[in-house]
C-alpha positions as CSV (number, residue, x, y, z in Angstrom):
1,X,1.3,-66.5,63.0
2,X,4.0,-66.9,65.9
3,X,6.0,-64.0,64.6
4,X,2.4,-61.5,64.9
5,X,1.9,-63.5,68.7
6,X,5.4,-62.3,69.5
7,X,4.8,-59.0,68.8
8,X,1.7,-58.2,71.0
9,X,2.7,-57.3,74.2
10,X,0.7,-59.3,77.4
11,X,-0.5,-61.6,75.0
12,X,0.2,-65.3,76.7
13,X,-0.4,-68.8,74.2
14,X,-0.1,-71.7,75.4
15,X,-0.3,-75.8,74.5
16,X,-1.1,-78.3,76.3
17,X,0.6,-82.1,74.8
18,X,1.3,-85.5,76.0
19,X,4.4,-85.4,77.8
20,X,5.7,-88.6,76.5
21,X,5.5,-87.2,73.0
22,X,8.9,-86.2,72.5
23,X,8.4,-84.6,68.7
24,X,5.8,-82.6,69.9
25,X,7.9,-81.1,72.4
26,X,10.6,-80.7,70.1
27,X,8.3,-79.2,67.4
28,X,6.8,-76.5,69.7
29,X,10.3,-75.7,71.4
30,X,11.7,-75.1,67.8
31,X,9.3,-72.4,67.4
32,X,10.1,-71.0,70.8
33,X,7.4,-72.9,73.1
34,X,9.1,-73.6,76.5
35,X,8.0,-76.6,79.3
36,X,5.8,-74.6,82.0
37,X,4.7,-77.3,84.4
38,X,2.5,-80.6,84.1
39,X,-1.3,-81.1,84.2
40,X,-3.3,-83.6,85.7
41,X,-6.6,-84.5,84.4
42,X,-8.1,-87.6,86.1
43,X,-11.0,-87.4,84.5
44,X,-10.1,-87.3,80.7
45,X,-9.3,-90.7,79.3
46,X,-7.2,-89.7,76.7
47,X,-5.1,-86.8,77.9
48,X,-5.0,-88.4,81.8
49,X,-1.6,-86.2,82.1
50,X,-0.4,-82.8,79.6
51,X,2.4,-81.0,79.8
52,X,1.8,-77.5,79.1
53,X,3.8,-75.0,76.9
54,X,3.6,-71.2,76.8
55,X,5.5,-68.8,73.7
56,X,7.7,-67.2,75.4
């Protein structure tokens, strides 16, 4: 599936994960995710703060 992302052109995907959750951030950067910038969400009780990932 990442490999048929990659080939369409404009097309952006993007995660949103803890940012304290180190083997997620590993998982996704193995499979060529890269660190974007950091989310707030006050209002959300279990995802408070994200950090958010785009394919690149």
């Amino acid at each position: 599936m990442i490999e048929k992302i990659k080939e369409k052109e404009g097309l952006k995907v993007y995660v949103e994960i803890r940012p304290d959750s180190e083997r997620s951030i590993a998982a996704f950067a193995s499979y060529g995710f890269v660190p974007t910038k950091s989310k707030r969400y006050p209002k959300d009780n279990h995802f408070p703060q994200v950090l958010k990932m785009e394919l690149s």
